[in-house]
TIRO-69702 format. One record per residue (C-alpha): residue number from 1; residue in three letters; x, y, z. Coordinates in nm, 3 decimals, padded with zeros to 5 digits. Last residue first. Example, Ala and Ser with C-alpha at 12.3 -4.5 7.8 and 13.67 -1.06 7.14 Angstrom:
MARLO   num   residuo         X         Y         Z
MARLO     2       ser    01.367   -00.106    00.714
MARLO     1       ala    01.230   -00.450    00.780
//
This chain:
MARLO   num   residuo         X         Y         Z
MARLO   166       unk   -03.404    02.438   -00.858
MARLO   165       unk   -03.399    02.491   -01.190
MARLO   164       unk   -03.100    02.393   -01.441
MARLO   163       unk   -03.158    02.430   -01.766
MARLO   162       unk   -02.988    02.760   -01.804
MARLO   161       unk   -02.702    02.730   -01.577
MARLO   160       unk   -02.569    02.433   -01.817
MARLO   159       unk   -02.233    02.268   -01.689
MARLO   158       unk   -02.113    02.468   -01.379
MARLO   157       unk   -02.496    02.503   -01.326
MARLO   156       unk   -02.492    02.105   -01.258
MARLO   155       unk   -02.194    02.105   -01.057
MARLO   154       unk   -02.305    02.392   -00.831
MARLO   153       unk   -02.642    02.178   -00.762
MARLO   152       unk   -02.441    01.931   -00.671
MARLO   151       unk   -02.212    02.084   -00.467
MARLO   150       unk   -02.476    02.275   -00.257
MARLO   149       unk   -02.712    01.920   -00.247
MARLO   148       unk   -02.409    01.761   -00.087
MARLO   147       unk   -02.303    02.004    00.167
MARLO   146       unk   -02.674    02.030    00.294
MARLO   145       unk   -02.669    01.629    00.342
MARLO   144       unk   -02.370    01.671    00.509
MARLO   143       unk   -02.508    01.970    00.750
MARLO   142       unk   -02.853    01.746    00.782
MARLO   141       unk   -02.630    01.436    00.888
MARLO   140       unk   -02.440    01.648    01.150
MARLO   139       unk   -02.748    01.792    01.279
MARLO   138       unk   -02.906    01.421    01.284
MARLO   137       unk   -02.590    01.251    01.456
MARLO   136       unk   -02.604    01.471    01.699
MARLO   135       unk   -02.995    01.455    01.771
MARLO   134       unk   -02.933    01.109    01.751
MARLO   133       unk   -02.639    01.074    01.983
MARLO   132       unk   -02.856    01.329    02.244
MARLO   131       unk   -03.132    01.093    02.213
MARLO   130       unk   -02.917    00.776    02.274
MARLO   129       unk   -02.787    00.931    02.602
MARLO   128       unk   -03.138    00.996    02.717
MARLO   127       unk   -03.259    00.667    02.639
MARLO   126       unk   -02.946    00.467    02.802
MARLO   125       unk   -03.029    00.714    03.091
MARLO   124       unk   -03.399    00.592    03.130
MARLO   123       unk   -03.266    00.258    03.142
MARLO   122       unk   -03.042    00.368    03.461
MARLO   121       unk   -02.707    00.213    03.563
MARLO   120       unk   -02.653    00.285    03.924
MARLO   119       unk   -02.298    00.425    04.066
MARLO   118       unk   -02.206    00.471    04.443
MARLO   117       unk   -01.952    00.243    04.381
MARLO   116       unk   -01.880    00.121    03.996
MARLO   115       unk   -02.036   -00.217    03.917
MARLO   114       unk   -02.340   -00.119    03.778
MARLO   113       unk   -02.165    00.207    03.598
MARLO   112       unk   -02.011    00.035    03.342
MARLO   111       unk   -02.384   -00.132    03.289
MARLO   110       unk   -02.488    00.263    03.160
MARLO   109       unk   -02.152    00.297    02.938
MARLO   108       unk   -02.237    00.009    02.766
MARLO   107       unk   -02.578    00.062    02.684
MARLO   106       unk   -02.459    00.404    02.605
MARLO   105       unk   -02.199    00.298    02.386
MARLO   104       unk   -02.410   -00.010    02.214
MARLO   103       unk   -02.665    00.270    02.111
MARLO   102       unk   -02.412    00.480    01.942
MARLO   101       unk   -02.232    00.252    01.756
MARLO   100       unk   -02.579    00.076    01.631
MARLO    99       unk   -02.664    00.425    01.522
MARLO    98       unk   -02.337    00.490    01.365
MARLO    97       unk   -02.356    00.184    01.164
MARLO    96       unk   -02.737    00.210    01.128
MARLO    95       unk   -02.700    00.541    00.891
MARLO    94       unk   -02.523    00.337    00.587
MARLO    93       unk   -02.769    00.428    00.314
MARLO    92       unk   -02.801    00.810    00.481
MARLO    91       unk   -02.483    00.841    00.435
MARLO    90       unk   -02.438    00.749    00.141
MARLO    89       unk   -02.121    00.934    00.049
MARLO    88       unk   -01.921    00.688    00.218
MARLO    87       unk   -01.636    00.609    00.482
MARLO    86       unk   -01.564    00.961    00.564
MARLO    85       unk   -01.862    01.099    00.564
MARLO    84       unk   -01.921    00.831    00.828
MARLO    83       unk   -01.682    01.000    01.106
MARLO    82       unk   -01.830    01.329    01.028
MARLO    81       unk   -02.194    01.118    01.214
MARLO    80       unk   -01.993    00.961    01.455
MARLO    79       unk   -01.851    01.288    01.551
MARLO    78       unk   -02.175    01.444    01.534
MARLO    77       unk   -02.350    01.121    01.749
MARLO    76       unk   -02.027    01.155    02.005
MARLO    75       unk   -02.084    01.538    02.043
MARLO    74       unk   -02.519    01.477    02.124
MARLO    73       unk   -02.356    01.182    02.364
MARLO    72       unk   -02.192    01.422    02.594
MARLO    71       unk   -02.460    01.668    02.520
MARLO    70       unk   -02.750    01.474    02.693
MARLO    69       unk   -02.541    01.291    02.960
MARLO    68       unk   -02.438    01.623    03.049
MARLO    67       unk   -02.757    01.761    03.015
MARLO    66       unk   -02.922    01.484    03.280
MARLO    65       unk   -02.657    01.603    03.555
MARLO    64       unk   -02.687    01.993    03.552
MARLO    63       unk   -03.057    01.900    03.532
MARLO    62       unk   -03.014    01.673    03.819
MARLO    61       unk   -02.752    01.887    04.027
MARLO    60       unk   -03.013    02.181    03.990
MARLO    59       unk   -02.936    02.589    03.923
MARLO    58       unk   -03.137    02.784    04.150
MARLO    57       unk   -03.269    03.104    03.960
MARLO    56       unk   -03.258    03.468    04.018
MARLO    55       unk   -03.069    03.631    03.741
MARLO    54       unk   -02.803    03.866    03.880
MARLO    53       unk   -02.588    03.836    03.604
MARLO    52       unk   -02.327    03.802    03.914
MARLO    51       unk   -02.610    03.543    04.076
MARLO    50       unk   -02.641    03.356    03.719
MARLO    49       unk   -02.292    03.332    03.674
MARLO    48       unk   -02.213    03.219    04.065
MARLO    47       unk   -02.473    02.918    03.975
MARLO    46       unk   -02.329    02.794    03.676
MARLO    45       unk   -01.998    02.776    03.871
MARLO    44       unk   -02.131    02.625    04.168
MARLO    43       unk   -02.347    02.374    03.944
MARLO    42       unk   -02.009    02.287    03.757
MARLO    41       unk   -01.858    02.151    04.051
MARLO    40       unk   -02.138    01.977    04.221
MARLO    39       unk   -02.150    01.818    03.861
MARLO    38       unk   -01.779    01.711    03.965
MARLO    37       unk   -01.822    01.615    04.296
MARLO    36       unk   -02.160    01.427    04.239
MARLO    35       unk   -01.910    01.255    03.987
MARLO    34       unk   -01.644    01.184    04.240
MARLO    33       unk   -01.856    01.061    04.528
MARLO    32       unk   -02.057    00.806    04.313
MARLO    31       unk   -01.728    00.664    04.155
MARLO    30       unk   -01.596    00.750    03.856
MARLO    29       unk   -01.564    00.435    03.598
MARLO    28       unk   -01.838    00.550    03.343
MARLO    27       unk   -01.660    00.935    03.333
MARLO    26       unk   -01.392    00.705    03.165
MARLO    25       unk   -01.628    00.540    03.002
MARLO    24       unk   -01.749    00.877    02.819
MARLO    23       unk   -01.385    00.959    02.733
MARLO    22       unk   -01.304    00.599    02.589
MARLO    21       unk   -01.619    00.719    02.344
MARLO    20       unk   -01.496    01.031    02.290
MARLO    19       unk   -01.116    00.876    02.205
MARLO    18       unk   -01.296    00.591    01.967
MARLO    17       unk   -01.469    00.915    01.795
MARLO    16       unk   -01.139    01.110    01.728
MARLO    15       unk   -00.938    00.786    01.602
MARLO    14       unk   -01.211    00.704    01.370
MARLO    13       unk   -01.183    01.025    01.256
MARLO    12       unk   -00.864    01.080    01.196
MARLO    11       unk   -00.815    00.760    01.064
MARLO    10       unk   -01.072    00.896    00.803
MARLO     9       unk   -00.976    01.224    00.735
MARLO     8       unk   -00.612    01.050    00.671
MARLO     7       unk   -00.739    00.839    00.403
MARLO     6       unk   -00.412    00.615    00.337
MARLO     5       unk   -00.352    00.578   -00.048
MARLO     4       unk   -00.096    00.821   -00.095
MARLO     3       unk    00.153    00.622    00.148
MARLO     2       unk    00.147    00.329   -00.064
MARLO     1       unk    00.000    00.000    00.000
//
């Protein structure tokens, strides 16, 4: 194989969206103590932004919590989502891999957390994780999708603008 024929877009890529997903088990493997630590964490800081903006609201550990889960995933499902751009132009053709990908990563991630202390894995997490991956994977999709239509329809007035109506 020569050196030309590697796809680096695609290593890079795959190598992105294996990281994320090593990233999410990673949070997986903290313990109770830690991750109420850490959202405790973020709440503080939310919650000095909104008293200096002096907005009256209590920021909660549960919403803090349930987004996270919610965007962590909503990053993987884009990067999963670039990640099969760069395996095909038929995206929507080959759409399961990523979903399958997706779904097994938060089923995973959710027993992880069975056997960590202070941890509980939680159906109604697997379905919030997997809705953030498909609302990622959807906005990433659309943008592709977009990309597509814009080139083709630049390639067809390229080669006769005046028969061309979109």
């Amino acid at each position: 194989m020569d050196i030309k024929d590697i796809n680096k877009p695609r290593i890079i890529m795959s190598v992105v969206s294996a990281m994320f997903i090593m990233f999410i088990f990673i949070n997986s493997i903290r313990t109770g103590t830690d991750s109420v630590d850490q959202s405790g964490n973020v709440v503080s800081f939310l919650q000095s932004l909104a008293d200096a903006a002096g907005i009256k609201v209590t920021i909660s550990h549960l919403v803090i919590r349930k987004t996270a889960h919610f965007v962590e995933f909503a990053v993987l499902g884009t990067l999963l989502g670039i990640t099969l751009k760069t395996y095909t132009k038929r995206v929507l053709k080959n759409i399961f891999v990523p979903l399958f990908i997706g779904l097994f990563t938060a089923v995973t991630d959710e027993f992880i957390q069975l056997y960590v202390d202070g941890r509980a894995g939680m159906v109604q997490d697997v379905v919030l994780d997997f809705t953030g991956m498909i609302t990622g994977l959807g906005l990433a999709i659309l943008v592709i999708l977009l990309r597509q239509r814009r080139k083709l329809r630049e390639h067809l007035c390229e080669k006769s603008p005046e028969t061309v109506d979109f």
